[in-house]
N, CA, C and O atoms as a DFTB+ gen file, in Angstrom:
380 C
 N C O
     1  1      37.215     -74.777      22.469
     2  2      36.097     -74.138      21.795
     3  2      35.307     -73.244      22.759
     4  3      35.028     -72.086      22.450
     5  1      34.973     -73.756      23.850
     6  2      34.099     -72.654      25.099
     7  2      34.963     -71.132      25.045
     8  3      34.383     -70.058      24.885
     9  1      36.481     -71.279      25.215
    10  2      36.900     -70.228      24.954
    11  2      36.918     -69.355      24.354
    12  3      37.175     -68.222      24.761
    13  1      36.574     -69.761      22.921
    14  2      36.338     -69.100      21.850
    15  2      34.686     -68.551      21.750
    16  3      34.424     -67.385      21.454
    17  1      33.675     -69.540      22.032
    18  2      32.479     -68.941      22.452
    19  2      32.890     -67.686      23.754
    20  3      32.515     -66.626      23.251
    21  1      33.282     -67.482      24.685
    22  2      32.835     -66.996      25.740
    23  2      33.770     -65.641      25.120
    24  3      33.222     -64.563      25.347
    25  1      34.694     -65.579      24.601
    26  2      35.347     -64.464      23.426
    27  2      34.412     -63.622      22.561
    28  3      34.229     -62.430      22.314
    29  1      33.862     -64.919      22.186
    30  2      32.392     -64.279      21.464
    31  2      31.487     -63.594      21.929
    32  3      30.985     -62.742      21.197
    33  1      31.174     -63.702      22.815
    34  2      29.783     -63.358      23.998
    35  2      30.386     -61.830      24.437
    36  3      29.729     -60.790      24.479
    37  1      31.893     -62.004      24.767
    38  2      32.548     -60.594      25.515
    39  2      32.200     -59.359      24.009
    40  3      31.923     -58.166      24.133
    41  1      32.322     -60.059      22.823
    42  2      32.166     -59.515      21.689
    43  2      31.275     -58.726      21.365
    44  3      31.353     -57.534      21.068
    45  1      30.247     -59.536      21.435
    46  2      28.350     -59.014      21.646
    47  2      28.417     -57.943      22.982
    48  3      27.849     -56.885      23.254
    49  1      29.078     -58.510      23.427
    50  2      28.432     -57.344      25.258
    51  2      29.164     -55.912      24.272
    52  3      28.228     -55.338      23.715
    53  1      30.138     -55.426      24.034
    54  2      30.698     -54.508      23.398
    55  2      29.286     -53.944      22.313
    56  3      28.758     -52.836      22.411
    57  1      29.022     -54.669      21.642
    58  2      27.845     -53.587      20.575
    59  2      26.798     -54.016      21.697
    60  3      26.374     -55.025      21.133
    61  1      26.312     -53.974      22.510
    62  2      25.514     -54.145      23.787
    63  2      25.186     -52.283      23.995
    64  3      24.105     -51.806      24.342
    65  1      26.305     -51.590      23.709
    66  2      26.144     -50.314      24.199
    67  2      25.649     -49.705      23.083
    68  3      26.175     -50.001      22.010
    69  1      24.266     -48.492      23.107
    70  2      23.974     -47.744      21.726
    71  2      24.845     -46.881      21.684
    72  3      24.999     -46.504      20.522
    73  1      25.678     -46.239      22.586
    74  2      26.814     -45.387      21.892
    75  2      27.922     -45.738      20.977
    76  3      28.474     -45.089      20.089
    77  1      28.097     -46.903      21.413
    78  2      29.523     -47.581      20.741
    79  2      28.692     -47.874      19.027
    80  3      28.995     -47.602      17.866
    81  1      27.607     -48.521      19.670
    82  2      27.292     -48.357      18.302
    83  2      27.177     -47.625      17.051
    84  3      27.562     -47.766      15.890
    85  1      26.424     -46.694      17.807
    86  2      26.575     -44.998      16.874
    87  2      27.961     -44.486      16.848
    88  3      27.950     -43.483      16.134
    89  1      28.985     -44.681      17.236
    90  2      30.014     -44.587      16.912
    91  2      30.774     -45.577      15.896
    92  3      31.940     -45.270      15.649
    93  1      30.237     -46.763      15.261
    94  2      31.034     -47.636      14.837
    95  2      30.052     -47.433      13.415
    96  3      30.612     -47.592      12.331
    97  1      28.914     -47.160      13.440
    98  2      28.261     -46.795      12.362
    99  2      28.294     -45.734      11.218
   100  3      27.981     -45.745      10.028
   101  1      29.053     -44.367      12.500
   102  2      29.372     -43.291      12.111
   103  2      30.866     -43.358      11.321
   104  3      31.284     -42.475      10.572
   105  1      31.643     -44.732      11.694
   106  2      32.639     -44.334      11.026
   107  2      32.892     -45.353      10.031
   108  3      34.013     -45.627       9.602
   109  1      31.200     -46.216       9.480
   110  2      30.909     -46.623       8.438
   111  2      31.317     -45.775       7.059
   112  3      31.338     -46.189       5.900
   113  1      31.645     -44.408       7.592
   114  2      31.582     -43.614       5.884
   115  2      33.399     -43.345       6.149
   116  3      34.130     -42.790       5.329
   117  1      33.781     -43.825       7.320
   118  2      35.159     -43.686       6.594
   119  2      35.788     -42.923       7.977
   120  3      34.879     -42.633       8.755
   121  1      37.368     -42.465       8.540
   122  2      37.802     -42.505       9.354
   123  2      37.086     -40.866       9.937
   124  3      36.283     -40.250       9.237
   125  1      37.576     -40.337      11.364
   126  2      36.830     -39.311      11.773
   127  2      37.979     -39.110      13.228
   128  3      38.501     -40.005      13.893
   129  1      38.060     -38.143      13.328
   130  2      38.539     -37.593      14.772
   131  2      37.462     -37.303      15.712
   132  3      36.286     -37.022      15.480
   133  1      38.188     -37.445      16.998
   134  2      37.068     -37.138      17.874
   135  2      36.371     -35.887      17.831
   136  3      35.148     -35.982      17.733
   137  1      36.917     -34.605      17.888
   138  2      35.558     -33.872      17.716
   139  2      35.065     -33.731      16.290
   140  3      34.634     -32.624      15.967
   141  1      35.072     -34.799      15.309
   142  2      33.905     -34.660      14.268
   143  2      32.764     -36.229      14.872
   144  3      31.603     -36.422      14.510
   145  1      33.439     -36.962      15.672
   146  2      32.360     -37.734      16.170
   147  2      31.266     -37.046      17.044
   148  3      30.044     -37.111      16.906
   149  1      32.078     -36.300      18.078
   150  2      31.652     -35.711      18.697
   151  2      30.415     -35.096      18.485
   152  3      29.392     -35.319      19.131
   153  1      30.578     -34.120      17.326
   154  2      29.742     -33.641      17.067
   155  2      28.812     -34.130      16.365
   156  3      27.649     -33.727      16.377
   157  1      29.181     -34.897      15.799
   158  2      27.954     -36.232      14.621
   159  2      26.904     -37.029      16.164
   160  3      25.774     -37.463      15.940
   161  1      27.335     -37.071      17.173
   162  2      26.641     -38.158      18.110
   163  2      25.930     -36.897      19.326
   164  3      25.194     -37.038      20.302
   165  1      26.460     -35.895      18.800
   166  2      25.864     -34.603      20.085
   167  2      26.694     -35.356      21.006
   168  3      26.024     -36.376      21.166
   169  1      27.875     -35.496      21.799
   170  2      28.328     -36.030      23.166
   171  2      30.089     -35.162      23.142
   172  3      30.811     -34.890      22.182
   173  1      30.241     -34.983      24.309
   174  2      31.316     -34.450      24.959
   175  2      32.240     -35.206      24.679
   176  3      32.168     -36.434      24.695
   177  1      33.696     -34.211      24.247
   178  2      35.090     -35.484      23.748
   179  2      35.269     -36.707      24.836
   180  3      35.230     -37.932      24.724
   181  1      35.475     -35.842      25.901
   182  2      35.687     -37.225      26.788
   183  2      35.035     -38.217      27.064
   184  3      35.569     -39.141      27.678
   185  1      33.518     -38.276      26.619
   186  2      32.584     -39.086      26.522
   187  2      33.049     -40.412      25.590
   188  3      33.371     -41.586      25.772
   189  1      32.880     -39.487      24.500
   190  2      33.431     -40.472      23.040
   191  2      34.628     -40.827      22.949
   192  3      34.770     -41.831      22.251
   193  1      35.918     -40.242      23.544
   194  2      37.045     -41.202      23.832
   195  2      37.105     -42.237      24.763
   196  3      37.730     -43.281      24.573
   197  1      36.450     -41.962      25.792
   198  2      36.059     -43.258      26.461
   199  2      35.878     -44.814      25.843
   200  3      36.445     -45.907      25.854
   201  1      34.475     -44.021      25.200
   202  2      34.008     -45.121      24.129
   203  2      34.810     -45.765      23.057
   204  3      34.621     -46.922      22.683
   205  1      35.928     -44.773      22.466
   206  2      36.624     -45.155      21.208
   207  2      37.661     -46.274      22.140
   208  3      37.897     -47.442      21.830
   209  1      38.082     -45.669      23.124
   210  2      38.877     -46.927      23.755
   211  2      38.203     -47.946      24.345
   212  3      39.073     -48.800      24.170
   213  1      37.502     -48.414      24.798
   214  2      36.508     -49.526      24.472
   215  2      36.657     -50.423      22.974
   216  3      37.127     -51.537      22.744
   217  1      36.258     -49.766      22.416
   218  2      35.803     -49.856      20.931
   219  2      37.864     -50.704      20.533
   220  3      38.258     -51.820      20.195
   221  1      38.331     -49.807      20.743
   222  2      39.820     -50.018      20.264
   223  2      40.482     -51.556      21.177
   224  3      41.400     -52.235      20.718
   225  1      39.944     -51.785      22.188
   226  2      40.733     -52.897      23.297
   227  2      39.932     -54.005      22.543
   228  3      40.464     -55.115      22.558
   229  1      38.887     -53.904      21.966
   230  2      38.523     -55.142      21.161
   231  2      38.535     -55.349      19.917
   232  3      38.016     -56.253      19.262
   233  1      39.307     -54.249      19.531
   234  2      40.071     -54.386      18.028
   235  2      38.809     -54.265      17.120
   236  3      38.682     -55.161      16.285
   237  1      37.692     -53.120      17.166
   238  2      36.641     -53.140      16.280
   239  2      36.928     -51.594      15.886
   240  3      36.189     -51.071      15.053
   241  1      38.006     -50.838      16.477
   242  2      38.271     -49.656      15.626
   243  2      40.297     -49.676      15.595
   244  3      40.976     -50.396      16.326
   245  1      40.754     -48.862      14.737
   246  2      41.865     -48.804      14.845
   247  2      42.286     -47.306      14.834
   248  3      41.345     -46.647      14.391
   249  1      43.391     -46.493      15.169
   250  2      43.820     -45.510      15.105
   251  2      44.900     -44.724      14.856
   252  3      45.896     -44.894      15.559
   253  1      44.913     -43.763      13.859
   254  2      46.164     -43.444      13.146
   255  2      46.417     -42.040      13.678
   256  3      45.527     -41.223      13.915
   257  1      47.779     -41.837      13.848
   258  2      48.342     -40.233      14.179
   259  2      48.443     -39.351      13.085
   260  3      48.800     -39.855      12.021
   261  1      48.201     -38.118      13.115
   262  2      48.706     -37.417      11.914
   263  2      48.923     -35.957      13.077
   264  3      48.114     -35.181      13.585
   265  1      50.328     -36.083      13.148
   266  2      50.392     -34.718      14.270
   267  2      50.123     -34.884      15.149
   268  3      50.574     -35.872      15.729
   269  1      49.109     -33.904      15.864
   270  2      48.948     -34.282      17.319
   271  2      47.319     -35.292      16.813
   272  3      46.945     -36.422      17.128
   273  1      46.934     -34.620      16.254
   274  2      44.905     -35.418      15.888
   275  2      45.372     -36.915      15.624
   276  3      46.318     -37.418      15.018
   277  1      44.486     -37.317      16.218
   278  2      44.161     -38.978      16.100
   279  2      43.106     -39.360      15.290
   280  3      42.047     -38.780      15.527
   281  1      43.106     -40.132      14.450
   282  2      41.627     -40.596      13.533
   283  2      41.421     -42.386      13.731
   284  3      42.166     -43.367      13.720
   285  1      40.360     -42.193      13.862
   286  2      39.911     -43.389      14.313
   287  2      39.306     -43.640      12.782
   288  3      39.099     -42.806      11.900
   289  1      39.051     -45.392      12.774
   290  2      38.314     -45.781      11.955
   291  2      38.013     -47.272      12.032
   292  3      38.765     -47.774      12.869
   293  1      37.184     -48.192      11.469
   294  2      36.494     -49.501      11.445
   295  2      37.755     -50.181      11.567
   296  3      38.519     -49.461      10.924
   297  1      38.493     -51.263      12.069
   298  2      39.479     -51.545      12.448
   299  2      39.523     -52.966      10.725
   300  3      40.568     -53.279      10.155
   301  1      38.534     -53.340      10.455
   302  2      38.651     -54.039       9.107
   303  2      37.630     -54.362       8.517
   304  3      36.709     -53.917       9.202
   305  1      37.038     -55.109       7.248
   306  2      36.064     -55.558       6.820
   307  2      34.667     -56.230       7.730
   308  3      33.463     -56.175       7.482
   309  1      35.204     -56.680       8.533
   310  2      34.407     -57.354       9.420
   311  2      33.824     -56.949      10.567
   312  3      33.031     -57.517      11.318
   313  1      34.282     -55.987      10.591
   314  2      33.316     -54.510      11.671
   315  2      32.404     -54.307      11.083
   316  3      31.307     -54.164      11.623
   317  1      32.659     -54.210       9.366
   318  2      31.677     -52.974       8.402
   319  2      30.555     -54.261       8.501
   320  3      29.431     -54.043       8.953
   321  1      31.014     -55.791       7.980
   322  2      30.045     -56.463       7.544
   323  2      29.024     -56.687       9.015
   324  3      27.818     -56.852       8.834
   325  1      29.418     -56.684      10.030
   326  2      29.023     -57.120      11.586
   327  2      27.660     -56.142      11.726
   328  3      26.532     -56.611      11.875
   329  1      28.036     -54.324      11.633
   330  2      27.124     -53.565      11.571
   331  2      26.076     -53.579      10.141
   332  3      24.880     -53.475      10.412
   333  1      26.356     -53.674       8.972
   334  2      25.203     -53.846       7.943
   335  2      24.578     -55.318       8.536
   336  3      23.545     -55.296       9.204
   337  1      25.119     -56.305       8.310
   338  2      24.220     -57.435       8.434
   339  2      23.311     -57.390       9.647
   340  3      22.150     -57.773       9.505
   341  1      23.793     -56.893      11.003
   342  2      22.583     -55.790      12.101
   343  2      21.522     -55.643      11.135
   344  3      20.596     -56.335      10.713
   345  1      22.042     -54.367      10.918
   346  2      21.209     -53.737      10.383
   347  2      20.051     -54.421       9.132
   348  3      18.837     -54.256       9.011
   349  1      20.649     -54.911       8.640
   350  2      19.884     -55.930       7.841
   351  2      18.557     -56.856       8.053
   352  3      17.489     -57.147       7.515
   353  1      19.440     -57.149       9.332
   354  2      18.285     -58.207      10.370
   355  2      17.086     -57.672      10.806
   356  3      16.024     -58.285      10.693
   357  1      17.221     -56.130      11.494
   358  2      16.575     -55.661      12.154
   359  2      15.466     -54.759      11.498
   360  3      14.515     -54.217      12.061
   361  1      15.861     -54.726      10.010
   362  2      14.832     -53.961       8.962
   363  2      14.383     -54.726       8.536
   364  3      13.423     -54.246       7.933
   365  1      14.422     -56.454       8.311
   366  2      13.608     -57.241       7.742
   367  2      12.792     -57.814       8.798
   368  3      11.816     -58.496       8.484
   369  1      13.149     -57.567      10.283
   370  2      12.200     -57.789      11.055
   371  2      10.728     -56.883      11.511
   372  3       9.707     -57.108      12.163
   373  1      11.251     -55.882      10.829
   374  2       9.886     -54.230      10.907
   375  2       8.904     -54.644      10.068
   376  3       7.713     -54.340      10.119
   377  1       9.546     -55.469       9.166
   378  2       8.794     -55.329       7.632
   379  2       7.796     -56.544       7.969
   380  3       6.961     -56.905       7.140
């Protein structure tokens, strides 16, 4: 079980970063290539691929080829629910 907690914790350190975040939020409306993230977050491609691979080694985005473009997107249900219920928390705490 510690294992599985301390899995957990590596989990949290990952949305730890506000970029990754704004990136995992942004692709709340559905999949996106890097320069439409890019440009949704104002940051340089290589910035945000950085981040998407991050994002991808902990299996909270996934990524599909079409040609040479790559599209990233929420890797499953439980990304989407992880960021609303955030979000959830943190607007009933303003209030």
């Amino acid at each position: 079980m510690e294992d599985k907690l301390y899995d957990l914790a590596d989990l949290f350190k990952v949305f730890g970063d506000s970029t990754r975040v704004r990136l995992l939020y942004e692709l709340l409306s559905g999949e996106k290539n890097v320069g439409d993230l890019s440009d949704a977050l104002n940051m340089n491609q290589s910035a945000v691929s950085h981040q998407l691979r991050l994002l991808k080694q902990s299996d909270l985005v996934k990524v599909r080829r079409d040609g040479k473009s790559m599209y990233y997107a929420l890797s499953d249900d439980h990304v989407e629910s992880i960021i609303k219920i955030g979000m959830e928390h943190i607007t009933e705490k303003k209030k």
